[in-house]
Biopython code that builds the backbone (N, CA, C, O; Angstrom):
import numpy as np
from Bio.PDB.StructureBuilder import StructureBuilder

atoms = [
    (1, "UNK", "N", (19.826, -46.735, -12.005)),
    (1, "UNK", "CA", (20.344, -45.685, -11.165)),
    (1, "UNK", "C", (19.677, -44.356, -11.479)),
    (1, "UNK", "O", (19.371, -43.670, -10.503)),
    (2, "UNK", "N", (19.450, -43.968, -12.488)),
    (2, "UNK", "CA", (18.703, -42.702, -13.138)),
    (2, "UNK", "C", (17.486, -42.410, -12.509)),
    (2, "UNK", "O", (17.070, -41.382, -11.975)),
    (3, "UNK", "N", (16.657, -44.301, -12.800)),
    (3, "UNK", "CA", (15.506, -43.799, -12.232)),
    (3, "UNK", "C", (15.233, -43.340, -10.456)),
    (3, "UNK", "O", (14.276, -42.736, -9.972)),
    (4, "UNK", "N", (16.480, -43.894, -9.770)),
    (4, "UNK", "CA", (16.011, -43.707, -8.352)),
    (4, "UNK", "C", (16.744, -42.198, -8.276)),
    (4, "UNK", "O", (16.806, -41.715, -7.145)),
    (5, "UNK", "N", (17.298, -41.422, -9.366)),
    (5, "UNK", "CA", (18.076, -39.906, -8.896)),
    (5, "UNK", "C", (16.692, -39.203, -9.235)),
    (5, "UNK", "O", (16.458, -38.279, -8.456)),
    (6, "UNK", "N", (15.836, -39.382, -10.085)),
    (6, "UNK", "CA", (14.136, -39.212, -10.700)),
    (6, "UNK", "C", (13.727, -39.362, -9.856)),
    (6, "UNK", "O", (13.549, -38.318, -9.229)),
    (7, "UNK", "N", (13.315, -40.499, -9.236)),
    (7, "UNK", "CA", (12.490, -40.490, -8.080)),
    (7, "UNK", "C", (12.505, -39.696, -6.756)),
    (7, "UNK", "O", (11.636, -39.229, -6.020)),
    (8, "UNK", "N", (14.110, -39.744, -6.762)),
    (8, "UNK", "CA", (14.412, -38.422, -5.326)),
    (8, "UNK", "C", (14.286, -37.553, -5.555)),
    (8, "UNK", "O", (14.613, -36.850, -4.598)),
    (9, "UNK", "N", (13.867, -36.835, -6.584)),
    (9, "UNK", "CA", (13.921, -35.241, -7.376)),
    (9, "UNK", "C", (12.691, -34.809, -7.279)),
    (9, "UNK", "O", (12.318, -33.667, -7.011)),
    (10, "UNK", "N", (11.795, -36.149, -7.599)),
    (10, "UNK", "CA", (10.483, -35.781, -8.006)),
    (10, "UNK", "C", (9.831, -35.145, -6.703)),
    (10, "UNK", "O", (9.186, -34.141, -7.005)),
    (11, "UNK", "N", (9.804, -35.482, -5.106)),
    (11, "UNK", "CA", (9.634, -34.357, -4.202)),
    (11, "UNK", "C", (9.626, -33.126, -4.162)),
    (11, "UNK", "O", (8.767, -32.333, -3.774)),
    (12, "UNK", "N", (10.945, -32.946, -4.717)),
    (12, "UNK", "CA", (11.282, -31.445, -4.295)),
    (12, "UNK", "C", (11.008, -30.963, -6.430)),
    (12, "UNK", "O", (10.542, -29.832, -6.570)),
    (13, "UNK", "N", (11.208, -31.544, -7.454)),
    (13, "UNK", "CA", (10.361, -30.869, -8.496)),
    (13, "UNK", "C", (8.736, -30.818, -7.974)),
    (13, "UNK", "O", (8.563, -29.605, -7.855)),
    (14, "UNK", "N", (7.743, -31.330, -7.684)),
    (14, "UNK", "CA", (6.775, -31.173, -6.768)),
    (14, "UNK", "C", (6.550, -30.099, -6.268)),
    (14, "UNK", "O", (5.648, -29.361, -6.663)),
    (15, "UNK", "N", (7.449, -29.793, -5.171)),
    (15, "UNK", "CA", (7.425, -28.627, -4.006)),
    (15, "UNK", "C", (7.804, -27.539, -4.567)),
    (15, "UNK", "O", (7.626, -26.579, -3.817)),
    (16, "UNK", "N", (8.378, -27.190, -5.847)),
    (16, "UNK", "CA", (8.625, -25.794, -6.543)),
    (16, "UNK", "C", (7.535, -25.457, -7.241)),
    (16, "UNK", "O", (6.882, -24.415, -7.189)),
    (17, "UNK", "N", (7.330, -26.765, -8.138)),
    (17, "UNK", "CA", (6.152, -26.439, -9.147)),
    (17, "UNK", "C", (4.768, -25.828, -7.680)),
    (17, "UNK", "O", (4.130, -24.804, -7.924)),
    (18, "UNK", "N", (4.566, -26.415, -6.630)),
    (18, "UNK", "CA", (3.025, -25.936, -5.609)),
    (18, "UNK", "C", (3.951, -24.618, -5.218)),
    (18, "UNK", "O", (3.225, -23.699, -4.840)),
    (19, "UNK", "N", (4.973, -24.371, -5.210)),
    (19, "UNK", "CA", (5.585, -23.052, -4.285)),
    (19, "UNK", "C", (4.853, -22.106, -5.666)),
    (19, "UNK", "O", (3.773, -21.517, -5.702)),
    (20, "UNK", "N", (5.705, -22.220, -6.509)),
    (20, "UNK", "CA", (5.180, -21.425, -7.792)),
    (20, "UNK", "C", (3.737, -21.056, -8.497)),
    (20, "UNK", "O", (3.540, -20.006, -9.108)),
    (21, "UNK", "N", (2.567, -22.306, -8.269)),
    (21, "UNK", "CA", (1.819, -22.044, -8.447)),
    (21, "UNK", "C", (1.202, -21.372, -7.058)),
    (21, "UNK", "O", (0.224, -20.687, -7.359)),
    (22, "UNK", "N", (1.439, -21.357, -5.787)),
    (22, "UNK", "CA", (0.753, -20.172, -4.833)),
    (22, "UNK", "C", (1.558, -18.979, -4.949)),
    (22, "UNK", "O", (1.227, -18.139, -4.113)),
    (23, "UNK", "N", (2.426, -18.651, -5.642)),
    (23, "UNK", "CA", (3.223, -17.410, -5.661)),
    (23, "UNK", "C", (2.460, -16.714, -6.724)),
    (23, "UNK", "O", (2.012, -15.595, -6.473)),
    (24, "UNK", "N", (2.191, -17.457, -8.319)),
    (24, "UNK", "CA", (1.576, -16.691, -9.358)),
    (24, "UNK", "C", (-0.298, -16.696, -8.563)),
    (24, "UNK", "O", (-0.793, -15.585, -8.375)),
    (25, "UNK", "N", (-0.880, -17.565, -8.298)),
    (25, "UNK", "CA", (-2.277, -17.555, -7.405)),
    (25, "UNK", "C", (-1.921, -16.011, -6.253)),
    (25, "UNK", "O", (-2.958, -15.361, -6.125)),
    (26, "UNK", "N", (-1.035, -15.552, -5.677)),
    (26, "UNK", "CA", (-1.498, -14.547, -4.697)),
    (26, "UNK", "C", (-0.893, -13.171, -5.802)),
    (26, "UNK", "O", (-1.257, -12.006, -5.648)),
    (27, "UNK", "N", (-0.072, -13.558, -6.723)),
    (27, "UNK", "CA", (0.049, -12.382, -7.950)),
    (27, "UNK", "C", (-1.437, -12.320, -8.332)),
    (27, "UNK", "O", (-1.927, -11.264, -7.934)),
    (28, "UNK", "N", (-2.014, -12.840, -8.755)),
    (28, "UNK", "CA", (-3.295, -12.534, -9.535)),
    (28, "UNK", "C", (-4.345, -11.780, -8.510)),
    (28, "UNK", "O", (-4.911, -10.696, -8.652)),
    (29, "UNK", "N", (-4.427, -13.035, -7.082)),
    (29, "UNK", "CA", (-5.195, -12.383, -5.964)),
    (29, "UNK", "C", (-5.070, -10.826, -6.049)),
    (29, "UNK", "O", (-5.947, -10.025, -6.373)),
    (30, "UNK", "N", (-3.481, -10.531, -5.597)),
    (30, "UNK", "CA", (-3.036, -9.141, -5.234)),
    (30, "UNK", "C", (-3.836, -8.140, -6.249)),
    (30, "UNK", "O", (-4.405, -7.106, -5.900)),
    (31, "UNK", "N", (-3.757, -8.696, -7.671)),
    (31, "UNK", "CA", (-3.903, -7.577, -8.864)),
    (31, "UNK", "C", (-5.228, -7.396, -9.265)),
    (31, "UNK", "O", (-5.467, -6.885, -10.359)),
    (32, "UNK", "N", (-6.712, -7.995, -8.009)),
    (32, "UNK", "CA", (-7.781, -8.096, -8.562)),
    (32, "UNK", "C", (-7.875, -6.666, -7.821)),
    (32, "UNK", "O", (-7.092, -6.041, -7.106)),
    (33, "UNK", "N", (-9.672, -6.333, -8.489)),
    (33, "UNK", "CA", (-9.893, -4.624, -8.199)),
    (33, "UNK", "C", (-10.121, -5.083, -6.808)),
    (33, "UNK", "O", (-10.152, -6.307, -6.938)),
    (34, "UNK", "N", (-10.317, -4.785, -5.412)),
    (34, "UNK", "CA", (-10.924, -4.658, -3.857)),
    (34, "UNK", "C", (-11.477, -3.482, -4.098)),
    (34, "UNK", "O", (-10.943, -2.432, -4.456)),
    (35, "UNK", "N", (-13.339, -3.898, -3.727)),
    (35, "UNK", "CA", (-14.022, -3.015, -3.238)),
    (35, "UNK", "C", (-14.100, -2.223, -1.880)),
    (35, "UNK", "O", (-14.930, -1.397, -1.500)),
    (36, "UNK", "N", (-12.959, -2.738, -1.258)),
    (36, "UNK", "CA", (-12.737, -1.559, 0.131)),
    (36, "UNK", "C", (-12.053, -0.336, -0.490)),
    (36, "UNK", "O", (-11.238, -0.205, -1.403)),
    (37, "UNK", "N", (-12.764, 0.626, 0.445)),
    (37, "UNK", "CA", (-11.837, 2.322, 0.571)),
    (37, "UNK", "C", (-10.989, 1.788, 1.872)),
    (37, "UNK", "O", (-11.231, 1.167, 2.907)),
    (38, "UNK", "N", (-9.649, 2.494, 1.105)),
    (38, "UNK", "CA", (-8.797, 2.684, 2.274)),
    (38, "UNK", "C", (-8.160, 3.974, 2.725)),
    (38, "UNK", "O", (-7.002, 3.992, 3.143)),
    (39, "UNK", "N", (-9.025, 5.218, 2.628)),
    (39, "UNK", "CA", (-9.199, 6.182, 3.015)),
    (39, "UNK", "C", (-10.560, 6.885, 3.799)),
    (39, "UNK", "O", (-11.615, 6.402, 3.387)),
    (40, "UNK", "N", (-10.654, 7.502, 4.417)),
    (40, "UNK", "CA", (-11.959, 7.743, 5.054)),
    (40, "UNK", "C", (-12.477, 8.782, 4.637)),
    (40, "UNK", "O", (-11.666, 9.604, 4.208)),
    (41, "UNK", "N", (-13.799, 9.135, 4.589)),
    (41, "UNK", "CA", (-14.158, 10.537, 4.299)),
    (41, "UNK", "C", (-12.840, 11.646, 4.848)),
    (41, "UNK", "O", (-12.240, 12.420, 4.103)),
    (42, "UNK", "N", (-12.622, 11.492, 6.190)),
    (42, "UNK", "CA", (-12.094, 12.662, 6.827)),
    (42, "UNK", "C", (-11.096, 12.862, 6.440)),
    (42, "UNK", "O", (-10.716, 14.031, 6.367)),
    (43, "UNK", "N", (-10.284, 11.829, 6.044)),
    (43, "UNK", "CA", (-8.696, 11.590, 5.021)),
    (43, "UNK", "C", (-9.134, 12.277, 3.722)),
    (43, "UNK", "O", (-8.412, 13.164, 3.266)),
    (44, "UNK", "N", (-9.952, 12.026, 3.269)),
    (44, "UNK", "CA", (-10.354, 12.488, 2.019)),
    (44, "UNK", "C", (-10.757, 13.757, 2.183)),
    (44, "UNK", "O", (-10.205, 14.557, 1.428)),
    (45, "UNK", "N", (-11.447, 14.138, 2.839)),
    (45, "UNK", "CA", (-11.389, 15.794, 3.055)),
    (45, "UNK", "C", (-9.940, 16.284, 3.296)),
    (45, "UNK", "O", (-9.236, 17.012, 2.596)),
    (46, "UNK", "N", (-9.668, 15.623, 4.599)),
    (46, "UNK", "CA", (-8.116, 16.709, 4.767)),
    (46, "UNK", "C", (-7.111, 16.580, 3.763)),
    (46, "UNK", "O", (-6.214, 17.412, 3.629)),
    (47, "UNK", "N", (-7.264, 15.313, 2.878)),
    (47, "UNK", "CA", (-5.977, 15.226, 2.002)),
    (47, "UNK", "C", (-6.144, 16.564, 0.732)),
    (47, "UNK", "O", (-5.197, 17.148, 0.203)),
    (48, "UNK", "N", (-7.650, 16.811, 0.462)),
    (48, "UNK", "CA", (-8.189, 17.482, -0.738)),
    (48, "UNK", "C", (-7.565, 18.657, -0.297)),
    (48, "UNK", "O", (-6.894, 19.298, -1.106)),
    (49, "UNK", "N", (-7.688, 19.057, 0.918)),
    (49, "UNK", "CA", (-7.585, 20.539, 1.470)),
    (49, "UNK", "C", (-6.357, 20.970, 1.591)),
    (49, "UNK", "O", (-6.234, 22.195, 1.593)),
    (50, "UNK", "N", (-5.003, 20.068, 1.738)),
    (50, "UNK", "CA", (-3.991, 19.789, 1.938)),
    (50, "UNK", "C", (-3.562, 20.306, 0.553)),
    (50, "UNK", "O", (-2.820, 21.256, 0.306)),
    (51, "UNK", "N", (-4.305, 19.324, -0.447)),
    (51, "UNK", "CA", (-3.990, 19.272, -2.151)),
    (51, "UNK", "C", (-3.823, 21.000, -2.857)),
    (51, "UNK", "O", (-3.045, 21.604, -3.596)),
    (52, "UNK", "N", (-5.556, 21.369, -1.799)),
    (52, "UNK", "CA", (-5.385, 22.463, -2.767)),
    (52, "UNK", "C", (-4.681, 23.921, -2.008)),
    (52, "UNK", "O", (-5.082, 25.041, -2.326)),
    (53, "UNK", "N", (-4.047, 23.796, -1.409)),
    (53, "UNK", "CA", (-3.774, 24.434, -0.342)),
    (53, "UNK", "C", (-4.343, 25.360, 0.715)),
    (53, "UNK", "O", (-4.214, 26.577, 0.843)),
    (54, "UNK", "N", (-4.982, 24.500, 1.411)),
    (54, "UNK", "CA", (-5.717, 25.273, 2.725)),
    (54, "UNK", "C", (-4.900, 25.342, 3.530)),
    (54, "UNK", "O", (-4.202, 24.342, 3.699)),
    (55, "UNK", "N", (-4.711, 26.281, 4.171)),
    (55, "UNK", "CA", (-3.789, 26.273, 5.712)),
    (55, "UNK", "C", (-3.743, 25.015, 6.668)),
    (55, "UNK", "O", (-4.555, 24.670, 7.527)),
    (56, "UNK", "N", (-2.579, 24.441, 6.276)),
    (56, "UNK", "CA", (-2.341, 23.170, 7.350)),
    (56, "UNK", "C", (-2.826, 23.532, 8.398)),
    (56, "UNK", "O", (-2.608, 24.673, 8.806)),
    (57, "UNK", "N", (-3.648, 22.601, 9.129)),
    (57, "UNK", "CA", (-3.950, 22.647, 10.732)),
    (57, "UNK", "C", (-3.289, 20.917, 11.182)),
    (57, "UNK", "O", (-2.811, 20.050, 10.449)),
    (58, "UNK", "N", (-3.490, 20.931, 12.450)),
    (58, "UNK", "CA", (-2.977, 19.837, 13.223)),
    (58, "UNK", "C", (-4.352, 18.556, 12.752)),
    (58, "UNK", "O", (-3.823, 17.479, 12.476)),
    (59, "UNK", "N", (-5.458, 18.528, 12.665)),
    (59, "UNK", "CA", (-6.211, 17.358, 12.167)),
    (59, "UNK", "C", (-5.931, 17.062, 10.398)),
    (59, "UNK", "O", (-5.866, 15.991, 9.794)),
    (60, "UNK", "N", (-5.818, 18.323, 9.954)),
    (60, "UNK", "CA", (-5.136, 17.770, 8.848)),
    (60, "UNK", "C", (-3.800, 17.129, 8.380)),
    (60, "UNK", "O", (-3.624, 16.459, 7.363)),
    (61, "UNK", "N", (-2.916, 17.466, 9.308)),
    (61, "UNK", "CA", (-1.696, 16.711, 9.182)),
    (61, "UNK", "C", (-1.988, 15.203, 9.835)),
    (61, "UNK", "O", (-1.517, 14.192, 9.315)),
    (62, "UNK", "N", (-2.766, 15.171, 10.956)),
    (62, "UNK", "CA", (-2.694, 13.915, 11.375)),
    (62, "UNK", "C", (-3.436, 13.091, 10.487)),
    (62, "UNK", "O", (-3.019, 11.947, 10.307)),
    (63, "UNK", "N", (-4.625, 13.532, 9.808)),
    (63, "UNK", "CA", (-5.121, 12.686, 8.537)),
    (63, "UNK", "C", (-3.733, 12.035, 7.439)),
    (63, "UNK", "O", (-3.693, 10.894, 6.979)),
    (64, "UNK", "N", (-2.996, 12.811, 7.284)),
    (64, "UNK", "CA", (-2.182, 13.211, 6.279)),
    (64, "UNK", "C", (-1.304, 11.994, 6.938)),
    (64, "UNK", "O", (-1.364, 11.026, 6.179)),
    (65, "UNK", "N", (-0.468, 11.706, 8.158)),
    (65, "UNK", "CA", (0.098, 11.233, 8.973)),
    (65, "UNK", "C", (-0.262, 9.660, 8.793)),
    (65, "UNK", "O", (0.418, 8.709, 8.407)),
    (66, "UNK", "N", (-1.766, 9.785, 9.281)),
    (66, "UNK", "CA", (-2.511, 8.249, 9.323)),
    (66, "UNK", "C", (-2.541, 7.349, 8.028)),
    (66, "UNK", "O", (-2.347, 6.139, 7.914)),
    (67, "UNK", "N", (-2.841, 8.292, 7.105)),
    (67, "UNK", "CA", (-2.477, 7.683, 5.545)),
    (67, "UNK", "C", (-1.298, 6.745, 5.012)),
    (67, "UNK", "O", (-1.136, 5.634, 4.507)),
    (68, "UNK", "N", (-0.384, 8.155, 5.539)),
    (68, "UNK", "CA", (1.463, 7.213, 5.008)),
    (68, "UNK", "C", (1.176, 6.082, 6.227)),
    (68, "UNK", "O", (1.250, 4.900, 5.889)),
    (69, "UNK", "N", (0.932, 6.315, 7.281)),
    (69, "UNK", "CA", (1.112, 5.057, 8.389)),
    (69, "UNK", "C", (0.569, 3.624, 7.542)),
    (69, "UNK", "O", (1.190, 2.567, 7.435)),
    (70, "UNK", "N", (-0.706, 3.939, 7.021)),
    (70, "UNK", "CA", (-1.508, 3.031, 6.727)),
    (70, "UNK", "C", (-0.979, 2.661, 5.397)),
    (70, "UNK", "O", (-1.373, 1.565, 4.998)),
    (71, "UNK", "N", (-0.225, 3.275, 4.657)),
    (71, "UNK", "CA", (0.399, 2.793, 3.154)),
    (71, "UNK", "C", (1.781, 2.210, 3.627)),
    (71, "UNK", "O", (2.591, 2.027, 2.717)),
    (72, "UNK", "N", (2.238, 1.845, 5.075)),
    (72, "UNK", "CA", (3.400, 1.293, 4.949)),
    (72, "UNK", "C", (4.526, 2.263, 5.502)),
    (72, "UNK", "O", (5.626, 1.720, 5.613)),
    (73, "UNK", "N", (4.437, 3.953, 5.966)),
    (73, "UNK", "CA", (5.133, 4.584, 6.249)),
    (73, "UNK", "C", (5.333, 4.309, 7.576)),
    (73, "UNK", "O", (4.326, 4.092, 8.249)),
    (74, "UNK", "N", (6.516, 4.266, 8.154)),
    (74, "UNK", "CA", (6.764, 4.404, 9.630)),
    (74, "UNK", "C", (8.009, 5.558, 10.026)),
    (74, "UNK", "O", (9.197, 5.645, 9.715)),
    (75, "UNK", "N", (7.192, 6.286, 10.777)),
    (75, "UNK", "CA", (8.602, 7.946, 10.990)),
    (75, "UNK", "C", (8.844, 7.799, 12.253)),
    (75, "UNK", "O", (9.268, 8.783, 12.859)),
    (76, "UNK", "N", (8.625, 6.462, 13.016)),
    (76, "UNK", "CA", (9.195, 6.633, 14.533)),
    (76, "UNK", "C", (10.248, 6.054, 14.406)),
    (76, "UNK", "O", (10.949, 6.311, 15.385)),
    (77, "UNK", "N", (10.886, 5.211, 13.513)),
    (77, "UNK", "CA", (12.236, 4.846, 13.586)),
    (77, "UNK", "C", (12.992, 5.533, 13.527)),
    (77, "UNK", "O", (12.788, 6.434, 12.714)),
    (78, "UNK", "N", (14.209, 5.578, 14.242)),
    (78, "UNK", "CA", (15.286, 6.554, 14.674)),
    (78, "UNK", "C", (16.278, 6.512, 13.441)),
    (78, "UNK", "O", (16.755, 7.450, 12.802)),
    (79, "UNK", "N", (16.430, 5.295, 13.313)),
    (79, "UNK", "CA", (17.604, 5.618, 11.618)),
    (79, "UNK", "C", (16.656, 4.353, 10.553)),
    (79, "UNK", "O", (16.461, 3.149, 10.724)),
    (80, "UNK", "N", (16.164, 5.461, 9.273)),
    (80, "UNK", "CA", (15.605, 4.256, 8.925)),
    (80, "UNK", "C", (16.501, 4.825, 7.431)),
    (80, "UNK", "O", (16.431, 5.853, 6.757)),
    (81, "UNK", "N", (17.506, 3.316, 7.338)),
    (81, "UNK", "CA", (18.167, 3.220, 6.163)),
    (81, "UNK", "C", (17.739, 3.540, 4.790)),
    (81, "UNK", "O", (18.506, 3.878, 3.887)),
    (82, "UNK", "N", (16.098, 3.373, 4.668)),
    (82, "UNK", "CA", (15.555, 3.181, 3.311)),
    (82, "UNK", "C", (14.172, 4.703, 2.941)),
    (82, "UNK", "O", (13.247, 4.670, 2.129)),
    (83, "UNK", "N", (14.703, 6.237, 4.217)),
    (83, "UNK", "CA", (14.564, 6.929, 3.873)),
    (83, "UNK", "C", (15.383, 7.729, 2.955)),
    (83, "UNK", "O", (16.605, 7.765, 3.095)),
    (84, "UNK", "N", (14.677, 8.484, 1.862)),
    (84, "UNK", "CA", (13.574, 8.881, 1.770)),
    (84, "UNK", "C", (12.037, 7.898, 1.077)),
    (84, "UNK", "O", (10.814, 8.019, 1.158)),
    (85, "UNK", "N", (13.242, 6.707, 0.246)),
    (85, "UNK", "CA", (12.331, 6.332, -0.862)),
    (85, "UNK", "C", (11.195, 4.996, -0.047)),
    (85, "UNK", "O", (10.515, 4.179, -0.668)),
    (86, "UNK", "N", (11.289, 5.131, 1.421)),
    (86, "UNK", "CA", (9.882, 4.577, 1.975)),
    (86, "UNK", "C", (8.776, 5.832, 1.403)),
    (86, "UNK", "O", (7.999, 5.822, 0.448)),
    (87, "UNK", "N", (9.133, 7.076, 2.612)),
    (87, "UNK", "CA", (8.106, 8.018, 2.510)),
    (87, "UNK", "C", (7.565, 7.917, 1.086)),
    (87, "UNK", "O", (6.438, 7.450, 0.924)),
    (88, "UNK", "N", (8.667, 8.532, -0.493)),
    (88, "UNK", "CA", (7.630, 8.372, -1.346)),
    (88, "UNK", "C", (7.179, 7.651, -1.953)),
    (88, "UNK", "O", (6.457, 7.908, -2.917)),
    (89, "UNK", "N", (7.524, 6.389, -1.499)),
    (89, "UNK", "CA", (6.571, 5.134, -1.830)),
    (89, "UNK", "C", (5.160, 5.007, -0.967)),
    (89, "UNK", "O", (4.194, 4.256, -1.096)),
    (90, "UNK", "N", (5.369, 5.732, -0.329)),
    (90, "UNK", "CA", (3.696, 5.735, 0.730)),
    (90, "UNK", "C", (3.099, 6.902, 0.188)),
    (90, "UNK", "O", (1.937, 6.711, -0.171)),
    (91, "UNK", "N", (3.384, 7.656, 0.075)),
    (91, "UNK", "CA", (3.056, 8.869, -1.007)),
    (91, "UNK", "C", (2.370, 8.278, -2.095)),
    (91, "UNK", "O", (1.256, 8.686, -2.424)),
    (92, "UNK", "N", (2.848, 7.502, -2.585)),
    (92, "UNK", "CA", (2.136, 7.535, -4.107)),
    (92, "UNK", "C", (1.561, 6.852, -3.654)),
    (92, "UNK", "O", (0.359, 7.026, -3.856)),
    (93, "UNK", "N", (2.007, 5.420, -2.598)),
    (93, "UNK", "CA", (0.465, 4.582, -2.684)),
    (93, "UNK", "C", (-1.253, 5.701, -1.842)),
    (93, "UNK", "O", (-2.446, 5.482, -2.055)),
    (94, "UNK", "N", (-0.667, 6.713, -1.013)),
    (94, "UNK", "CA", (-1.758, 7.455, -0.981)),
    (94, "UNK", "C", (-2.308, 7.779, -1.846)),
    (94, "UNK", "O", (-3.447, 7.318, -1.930)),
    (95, "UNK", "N", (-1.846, 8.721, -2.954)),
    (95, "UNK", "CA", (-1.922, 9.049, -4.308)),
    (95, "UNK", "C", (-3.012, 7.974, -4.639)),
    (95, "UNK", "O", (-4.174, 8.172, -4.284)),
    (96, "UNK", "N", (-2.738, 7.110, -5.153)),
    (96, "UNK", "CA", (-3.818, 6.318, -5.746)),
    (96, "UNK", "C", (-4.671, 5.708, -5.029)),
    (96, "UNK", "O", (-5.695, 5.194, -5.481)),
    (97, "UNK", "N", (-4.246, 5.706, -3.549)),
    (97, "UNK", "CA", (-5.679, 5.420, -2.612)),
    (97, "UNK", "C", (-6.634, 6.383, -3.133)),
    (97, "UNK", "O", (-7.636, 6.078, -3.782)),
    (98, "UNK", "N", (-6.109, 8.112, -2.670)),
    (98, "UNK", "CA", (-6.403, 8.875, -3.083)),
    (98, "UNK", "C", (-7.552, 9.585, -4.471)),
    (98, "UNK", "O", (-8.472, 10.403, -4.444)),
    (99, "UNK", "N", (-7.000, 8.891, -5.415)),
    (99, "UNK", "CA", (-7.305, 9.055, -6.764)),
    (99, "UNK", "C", (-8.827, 8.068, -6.909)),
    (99, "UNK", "O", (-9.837, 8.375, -7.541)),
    (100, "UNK", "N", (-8.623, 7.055, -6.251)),
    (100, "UNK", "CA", (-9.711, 5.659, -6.192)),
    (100, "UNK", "C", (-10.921, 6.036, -5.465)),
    (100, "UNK", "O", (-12.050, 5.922, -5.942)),
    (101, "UNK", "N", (-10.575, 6.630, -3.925)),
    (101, "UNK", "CA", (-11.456, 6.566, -2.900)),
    (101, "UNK", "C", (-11.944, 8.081, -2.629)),
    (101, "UNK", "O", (-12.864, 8.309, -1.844)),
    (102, "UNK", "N", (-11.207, 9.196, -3.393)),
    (102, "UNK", "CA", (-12.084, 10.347, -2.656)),
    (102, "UNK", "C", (-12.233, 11.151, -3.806)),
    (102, "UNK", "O", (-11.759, 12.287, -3.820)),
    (103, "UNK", "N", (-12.886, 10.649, -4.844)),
    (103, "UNK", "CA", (-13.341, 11.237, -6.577)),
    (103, "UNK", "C", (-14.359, 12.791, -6.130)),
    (103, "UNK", "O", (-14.229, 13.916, -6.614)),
    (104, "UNK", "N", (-15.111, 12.437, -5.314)),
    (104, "UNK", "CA", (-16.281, 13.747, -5.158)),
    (104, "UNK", "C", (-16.205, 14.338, -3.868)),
    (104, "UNK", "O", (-17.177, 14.742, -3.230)),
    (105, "UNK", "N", (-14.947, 14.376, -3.482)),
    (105, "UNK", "CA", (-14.722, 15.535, -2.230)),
    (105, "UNK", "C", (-14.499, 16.453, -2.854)),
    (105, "UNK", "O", (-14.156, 16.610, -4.026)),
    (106, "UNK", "N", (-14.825, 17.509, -1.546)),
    (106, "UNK", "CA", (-15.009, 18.911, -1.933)),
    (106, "UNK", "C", (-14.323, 19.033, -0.672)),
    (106, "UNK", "O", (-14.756, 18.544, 0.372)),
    (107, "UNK", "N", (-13.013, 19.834, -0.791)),
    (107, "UNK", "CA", (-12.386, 20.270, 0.484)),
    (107, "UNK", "C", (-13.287, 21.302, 0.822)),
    (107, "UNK", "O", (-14.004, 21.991, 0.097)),
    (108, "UNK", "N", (-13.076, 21.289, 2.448)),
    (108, "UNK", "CA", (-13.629, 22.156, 3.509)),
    (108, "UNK", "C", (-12.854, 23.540, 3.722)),
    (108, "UNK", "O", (-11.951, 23.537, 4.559)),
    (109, "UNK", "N", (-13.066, 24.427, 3.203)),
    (109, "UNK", "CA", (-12.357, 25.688, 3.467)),
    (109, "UNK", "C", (-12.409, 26.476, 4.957)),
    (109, "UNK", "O", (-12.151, 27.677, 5.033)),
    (110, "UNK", "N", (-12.651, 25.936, 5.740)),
    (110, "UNK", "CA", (-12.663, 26.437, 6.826)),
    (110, "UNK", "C", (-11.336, 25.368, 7.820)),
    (110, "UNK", "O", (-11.150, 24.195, 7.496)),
    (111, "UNK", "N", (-10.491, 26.071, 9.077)),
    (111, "UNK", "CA", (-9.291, 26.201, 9.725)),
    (111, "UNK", "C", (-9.825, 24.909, 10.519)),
    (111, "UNK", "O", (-9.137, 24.400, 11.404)),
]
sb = StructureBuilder()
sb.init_structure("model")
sb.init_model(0)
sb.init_chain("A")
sb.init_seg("    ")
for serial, (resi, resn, name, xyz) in enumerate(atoms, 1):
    if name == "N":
        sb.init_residue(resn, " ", resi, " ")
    sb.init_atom(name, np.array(xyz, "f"), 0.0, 1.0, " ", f" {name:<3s}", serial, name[0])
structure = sb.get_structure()
C-alpha cells in the first residue's frame, strides 16, 4: 500500500522539484549584469538637469515621466491603492537605471 501512495506522489514530488528549479533558473537569469541601457541619452540629459536643478521645462518632465512609465510607474489610474510606494519604487529603479546608464552626462544648461 505505501508503495502505490509513493508512486502517486512521485508526479506531483516531480512537478515541484521542475517548478522550483525554473523559479531559482529565472532568479539567477534576473540577477545577471544586461548589457542594455534603459535610459536614453535624452533621459539622461533631462534627468541630470532635473538632478542638478535646471529649470523644469515640459521635455524635461516628459523624459522624467517616460522613465517612471518605463520602471513600472503608472499615474493614469484613478485610485491606485499602492500609491505612494509604486512611485518610489520607480524612482529608485530610475535611480539605478540612472546611476548605470548615464555616468558621463553633462546636463544641458540651456531652457
Amino acid at each position: 500500500m505505501n508503495e502505490r501512495r509513493e508512486m502517486k506522489n512521485l508526479p506531483i514530488s516531480r512537478l515541484i522539484v521542475c517548478a522550483l528549479a525554473v523559479a531559482l533558473a529565472g532568479c539567477a537569469a534576473g540577477s545577471m549584469q544586461q548589457s542594455t541601457t534603459h535610459l536614453s541619452p535624452t533621459q539622461c540629459r533631462d534627468l541630470a538637469a532635473l538632478r542638478n536643478n535646471a529649470p523644469p521645462t515640459a521635455q524635461r518632465n516628459l523624459s522624467e515621466l517616460a522613465a517612471l512609465r518605463q520602471a513600472g510607474y503608472d499615474p493614469s489610474r484613478w485610485y491606485d491603492p499602492y500609491y505612494p510606494e509604486d512611485l518610489q519604487a520607480a524612482q529608485s529603479q530610475v535611480d539605478r537605471w540612472f546611476q548605470a546608464d548615464c555616468k558621463q552626462v553633462v546636463p544641458s544648461s540651456s531652457n
